[in-house]
Each structure stands twice: as structure tokens, then as C-alpha cells.
C-alpha positions in Angstrom: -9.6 5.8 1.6 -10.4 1.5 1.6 -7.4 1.2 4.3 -9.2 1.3 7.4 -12.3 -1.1 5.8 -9.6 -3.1 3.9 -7.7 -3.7 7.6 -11.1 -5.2 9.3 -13.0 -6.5 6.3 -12.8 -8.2 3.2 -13.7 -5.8 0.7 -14.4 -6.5 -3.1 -13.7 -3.9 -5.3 -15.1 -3.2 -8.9 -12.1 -2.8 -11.0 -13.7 -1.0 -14.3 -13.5 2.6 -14.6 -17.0 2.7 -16.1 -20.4 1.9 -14.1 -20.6 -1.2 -12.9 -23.3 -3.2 -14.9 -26.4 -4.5 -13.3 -25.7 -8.2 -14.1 -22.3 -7.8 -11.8 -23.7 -5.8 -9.3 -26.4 -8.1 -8.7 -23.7 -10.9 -8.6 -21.1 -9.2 -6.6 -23.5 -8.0 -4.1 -24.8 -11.4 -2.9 -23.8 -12.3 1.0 -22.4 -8.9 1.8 -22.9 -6.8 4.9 -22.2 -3.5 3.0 -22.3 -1.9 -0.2 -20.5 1.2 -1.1 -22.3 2.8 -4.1 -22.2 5.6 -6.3 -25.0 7.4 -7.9 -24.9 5.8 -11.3 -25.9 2.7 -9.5 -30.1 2.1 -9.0 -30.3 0.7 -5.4 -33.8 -1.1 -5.5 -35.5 -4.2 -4.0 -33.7 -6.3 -6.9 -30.4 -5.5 -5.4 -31.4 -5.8 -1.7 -32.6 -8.8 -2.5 -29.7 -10.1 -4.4 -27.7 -9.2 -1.3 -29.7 -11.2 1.2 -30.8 -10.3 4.6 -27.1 -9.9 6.2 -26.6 -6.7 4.7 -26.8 -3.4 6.7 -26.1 -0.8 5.3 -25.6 1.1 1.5 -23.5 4.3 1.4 -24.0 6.4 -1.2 -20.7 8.5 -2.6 -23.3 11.7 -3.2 -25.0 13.9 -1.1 -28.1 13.4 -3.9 -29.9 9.6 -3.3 -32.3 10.0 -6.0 -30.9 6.5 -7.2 -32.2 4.8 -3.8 -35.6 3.4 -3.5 -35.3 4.6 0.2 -38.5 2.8 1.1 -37.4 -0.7 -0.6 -34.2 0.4 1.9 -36.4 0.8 5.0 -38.6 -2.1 4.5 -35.2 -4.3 4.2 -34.3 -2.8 6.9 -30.6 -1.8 5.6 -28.9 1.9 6.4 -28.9 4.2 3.7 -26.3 7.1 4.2 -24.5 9.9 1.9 -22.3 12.4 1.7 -23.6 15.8 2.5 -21.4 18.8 3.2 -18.2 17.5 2.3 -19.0 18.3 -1.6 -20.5 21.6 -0.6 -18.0 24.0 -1.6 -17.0 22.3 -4.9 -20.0 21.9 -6.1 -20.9 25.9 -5.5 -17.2 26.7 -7.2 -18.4 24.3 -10.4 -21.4 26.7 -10.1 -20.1 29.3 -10.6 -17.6 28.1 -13.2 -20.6 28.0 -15.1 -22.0 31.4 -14.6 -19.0 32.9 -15.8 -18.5 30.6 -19.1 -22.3 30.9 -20.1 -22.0 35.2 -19.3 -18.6 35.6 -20.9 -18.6 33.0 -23.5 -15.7 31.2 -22.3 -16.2 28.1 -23.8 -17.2 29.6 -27.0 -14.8 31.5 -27.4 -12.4 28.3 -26.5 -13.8 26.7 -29.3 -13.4 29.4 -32.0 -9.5 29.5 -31.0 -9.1 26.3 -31.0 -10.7 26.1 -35.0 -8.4 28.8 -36.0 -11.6 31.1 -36.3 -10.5 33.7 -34.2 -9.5 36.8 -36.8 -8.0 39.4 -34.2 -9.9 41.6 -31.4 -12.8 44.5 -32.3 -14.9 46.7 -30.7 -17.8 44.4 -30.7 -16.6 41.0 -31.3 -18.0 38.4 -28.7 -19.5 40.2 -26.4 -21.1 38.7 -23.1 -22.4 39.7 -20.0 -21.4 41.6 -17.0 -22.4 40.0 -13.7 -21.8 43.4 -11.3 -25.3 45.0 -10.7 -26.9 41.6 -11.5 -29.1 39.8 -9.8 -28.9 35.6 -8.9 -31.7 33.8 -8.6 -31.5 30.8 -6.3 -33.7 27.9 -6.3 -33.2 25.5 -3.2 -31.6 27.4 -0.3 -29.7 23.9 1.1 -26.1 23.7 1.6 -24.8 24.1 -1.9 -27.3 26.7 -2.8 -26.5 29.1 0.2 -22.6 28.6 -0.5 -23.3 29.6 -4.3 -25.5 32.6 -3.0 -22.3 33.7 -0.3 -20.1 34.2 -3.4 -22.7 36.5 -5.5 -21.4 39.6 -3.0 -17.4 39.2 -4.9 -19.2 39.6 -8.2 -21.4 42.3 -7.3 -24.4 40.5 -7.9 -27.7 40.3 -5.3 -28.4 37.2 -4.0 -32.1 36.1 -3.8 -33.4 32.9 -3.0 -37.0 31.3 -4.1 -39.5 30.6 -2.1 -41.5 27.0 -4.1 -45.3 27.3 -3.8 -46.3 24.7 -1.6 -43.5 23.9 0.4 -43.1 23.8 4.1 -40.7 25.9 5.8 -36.9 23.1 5.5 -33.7 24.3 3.6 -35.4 23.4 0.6 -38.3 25.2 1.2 -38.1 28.6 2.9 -34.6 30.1 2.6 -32.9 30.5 5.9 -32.5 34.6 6.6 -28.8 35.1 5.2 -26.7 39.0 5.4 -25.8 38.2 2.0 -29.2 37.3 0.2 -32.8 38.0 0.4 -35.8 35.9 -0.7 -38.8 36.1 -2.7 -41.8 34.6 -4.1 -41.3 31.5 -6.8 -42.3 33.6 -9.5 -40.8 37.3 -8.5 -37.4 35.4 -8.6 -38.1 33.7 -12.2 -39.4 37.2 -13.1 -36.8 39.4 -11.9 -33.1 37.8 -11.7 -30.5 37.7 -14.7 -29.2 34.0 -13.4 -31.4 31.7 -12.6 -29.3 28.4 -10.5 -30.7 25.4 -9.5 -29.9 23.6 -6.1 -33.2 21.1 -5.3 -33.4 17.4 -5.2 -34.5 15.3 -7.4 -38.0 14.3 -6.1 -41.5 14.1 -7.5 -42.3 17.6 -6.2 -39.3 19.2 -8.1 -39.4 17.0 -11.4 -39.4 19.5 -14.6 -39.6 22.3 -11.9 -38.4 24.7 -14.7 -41.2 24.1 -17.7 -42.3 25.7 -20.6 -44.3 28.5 -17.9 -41.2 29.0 -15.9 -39.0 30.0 -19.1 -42.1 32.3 -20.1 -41.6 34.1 -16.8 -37.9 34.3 -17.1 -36.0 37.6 -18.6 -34.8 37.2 -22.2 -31.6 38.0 -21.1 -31.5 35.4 -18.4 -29.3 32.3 -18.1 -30.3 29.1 -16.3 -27.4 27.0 -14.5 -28.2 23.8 -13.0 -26.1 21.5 -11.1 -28.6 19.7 -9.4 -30.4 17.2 -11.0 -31.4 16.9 -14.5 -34.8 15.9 -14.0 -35.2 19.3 -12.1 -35.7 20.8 -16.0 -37.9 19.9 -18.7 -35.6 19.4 -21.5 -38.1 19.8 -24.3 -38.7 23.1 -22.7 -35.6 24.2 -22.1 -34.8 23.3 -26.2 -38.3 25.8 -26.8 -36.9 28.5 -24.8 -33.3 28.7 -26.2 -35.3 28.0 -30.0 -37.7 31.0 -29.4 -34.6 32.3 -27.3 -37.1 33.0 -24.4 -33.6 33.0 -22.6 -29.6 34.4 -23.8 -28.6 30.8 -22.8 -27.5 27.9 -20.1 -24.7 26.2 -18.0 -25.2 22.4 -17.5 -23.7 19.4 -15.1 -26.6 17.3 -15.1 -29.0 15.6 -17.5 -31.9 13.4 -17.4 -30.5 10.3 -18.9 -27.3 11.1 -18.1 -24.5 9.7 -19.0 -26.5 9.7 -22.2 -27.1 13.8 -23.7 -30.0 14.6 -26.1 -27.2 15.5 -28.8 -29.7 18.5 -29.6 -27.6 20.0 -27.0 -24.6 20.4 -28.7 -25.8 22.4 -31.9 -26.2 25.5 -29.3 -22.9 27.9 -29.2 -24.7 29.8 -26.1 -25.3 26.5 -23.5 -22.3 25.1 -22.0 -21.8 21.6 -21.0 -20.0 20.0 -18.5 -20.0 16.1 -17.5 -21.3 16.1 -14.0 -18.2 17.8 -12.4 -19.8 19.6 -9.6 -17.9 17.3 -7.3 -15.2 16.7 -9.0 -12.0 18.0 -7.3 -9.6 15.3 -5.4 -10.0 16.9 -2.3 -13.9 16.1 -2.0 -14.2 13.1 -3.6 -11.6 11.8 -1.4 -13.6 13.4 1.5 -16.9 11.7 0.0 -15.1 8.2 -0.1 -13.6 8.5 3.4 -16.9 9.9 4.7 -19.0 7.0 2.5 -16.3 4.6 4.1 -16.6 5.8 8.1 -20.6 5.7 7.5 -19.6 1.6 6.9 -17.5 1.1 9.7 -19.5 2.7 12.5 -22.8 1.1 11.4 -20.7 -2.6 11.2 -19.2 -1.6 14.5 -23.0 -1.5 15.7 -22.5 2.5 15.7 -25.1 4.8 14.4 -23.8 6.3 10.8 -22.8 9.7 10.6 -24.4 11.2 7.6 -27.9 8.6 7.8 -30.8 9.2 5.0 -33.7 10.7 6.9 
């Protein structure tokens, strides 16, 4: 995916299989004219000004840019581009991966075979829920959220997408009409679905979207799946509702100080966890890094970029 850069540009590559620490970024980025990023990394006026003035453009390998500073970006006057669409349909499968391991108990019951705990099949032993005649709540009708809300039809569940008070009428905002889903007020969708999934950016407007009063409006029965951001849910409150089990449990990809987990997490058989996989197959993330790539060459060929940051 570095061959075409690597063929008209000197490119420096961080070797390490974990983040890249601060102290090298700041190092390595001096006196370059692009930096290829990924969302672990905080792009911020220390960096663009460790870079120096030459550089033109960052490309982010995520279609989420909550780590930019996008206005230290514009008043550098560098390019700031992602990945959207490529990641679209992997991140709605990882979705719904999740739905299916919170309602069934996959990944408990994983772990009880796995401990030698499992003592032969009865009548009542384990028992989850059924998605057909369910309903899905959807919160953030974008790309990912409208490709999750396509599949509900195959489980025989009803889509329904959230209208946030407050918010103008964009693909986070109003749900675009769809045959397969329907739409309804903030609340009535907390109120009345048996899977709530989340599908907003990370922004101030959406931080701890799902509080303490959103859990009180949700079904006891419900189950919250978020593959958004983590800051989208107030963690404290999500630990209330499972404690006072205001909800039957919840699917997880993302965290707020991930890759750091409040270990509270782990004492709970009914939440499943996963470690930010909603991208993770090696068809898109080799799409992100070709797409993250081509964003690089056009803008150094003096081309616009593909996928720019509004």
C-alpha cells in the first residue's frame, strides 16, 4: 500500500507495532510534507509545529478525526483527510457481531467452556435473547449506522433511527428516509427499542450522549452496543445502569481512555468487550491505507484530496 508513495517519495516508516510515542513523533515529523496517521495519534499545534511550515497535508487511517485539532489544522494551513466509506461495511458486520454475542451470550458461554464449567445442556441453562420481532434503535444515521440498520430486515428486527434534539437536518442529524427503517424522536427510540447502537462522532455535542437519564429511559431488557466512540457514553453511568441493571447488558469496541479499560468492566459476565475491531478485517484496512496513501499523493501532486475533512 507504501509502493506508489515509496516510488516518488522518501517515506519514513515507524517500525514498532505499538503507538508511536509522542517524543518520536514530534522528532520524526520535523521537515516533512506529509504525515500519514492513525487515530491513536493527537494531531495538535505541537505537532504541526514540530513539522514546520512545508507540510501539507495529514491523512488520517479512520473515518473518525476526533484526534485532529482540525482548527490548529486550518490555521497551519495543512490538509486534513480520512477514510470514510471504505470501513463502512466492516464496521456494521463488527456491529452486529456484537448484538448477537451480547443477546445470545456467546462470549459467555465461550468462557464457561473454556473453564471446564459447562455441565451438559438443560431446559433453561443460558438462556439469551431472540432478535426476530425486535426492534433496533439507531443513533447516528451516517454511513455505518444506515449499513447496520439495512441488516436488521435478515434478523427480523425493525429498524428505527433517532432523531437528536437539537440537531439540524445532516446524516447525523435527521435520518435519511430508508424502505428498511423508520425514525423517531430521541427519546421514543431510547424508550421503545430492545438494541440500542451507537453510530455519532465524537464531538462536544455527542460527548456522554447516553447518561444516567438516557439509561432511565431505556427498557430493562435492552442492550446498548457502541462502536463509535467511547466518549459518546458516560461510563459511570453505564456502570449505574448495569449495577441497578437499568439494562440486560452491552457490546463494546470503544472506550474513553482507550487503549486503557476501567477494569470495572471486566467483572460483568453480561457486557462483551472487544478491542476496537470495528475495522479490523484485511480487506479495509488495506483499503484505508491505500485510500489514506492516494489522499497524499494527489494533494503533493498539487491535486485536491479525495476524502478532505470538511
Amino acid at each position: 500500500m507504501l509502493a506508489p508513495l515509496q516510488e516518488r517519495h522518501d517515506v519514513d516508516v515507524w517500525p514498532g507495532d505499538e503507538a508511536i510515542p509522542r517524543a518520536e513523533l514530534l522528532r520524526r515529523v520535523a521537515g516533512k510534507d506529509a504525515l500519514i496517521c492513525v487515530l491513536s495519534d493527537r494531531i495538535d499545534d505541537e505537532v504541526l509545529d514540530a513539522a514546520g511550515p512545508q507540510l501539507k497535508i495529514v491523512a488520517d487511517i479512520s473515518v473518525g478525526y476526533d484526534n485532529f485539532d482540525v482548527a490548529a489544522l486550518r490555521r497551519h494551513g495543512v490538509i486534513a483527510t480520512n477514510t470514510p466509506d471504505v470501513l463502512t461495511e466492516a464496521t456494521a458486520e463488527l456491529t452486529w457481531a456484537l448484538i448477537l454475542g451480547t443477546a445470545r451470550r456467546v462470549v459467555e458461554g465461550d468462557r464457561l467452556v473454556r473453564a471446564g464449567g459447562w455441565k451438559g445442556w438443560t431446559l433453561d441453562f443460558m438462556l439469551g435473547t431472540e432478535l426476530r420481532g425486535k426492534q433496533l434503535g439507531i443513533i447516528g444515521a451516517g454511513r455505518i449506522g444506515r449499513a447496520v440498520a439495512a441488516k436488521a430486515p435478515a434478523f427480523g428486527m425493525t429498524a428505527v433511527f433517532a432523531q437528536r434534539p437539537g440537531t439540524p437536518a445532516t446524516a447525523t442529524g435527521e435520518p435519511k428516509r430508508e424502505a428498511f427503517a423508520s425514525s423517531a424522536s430521541f427519546d421514543e427510540v431510547l424508550v421503545s427499542s430492545d438494541v440500542i447502537s451507537l453510530h455519532v462522532p465524537s464531538t462536544a455535542e455527542t460527548r456522554n450522549l447516553i447518561d444516567r437519564k438516557a439509561f432511565a429511559r431505556m427498557k430493562r431488557s435492552a442492550f446498548l452496543i457502541n462502536t463509535a466512540r467511547g466518549a459518546v457514553v458516560d461510563e459511570e453511568a453505564l456502570f449505574w445502569a448495569l449495577n441497578e441493571r437499568l439494562i440486560a447488558g452491552a457490546g463494546l469496541d470503544v472506550y474513553v481512555n482507550e487503549p486503557t479499560i476501567d477494569p470495572r468492566f471486566a467483572t460483568y459476565q453480561n457486557v462483551v468487550l472487544a478491542p476496537h475491531l470495528g475495522s479490523a478485517t484485511r480487506d479495509t484496512r488495506l483499503a484505508m491505507m491505500n485510500l489514506a496513501a492516494a489522499n497524499v499523493l494527489a494533494v503533493l501532486d498539487g491535486q485536491p484530496p479525495l476524502t478532505p475533512i470538511p
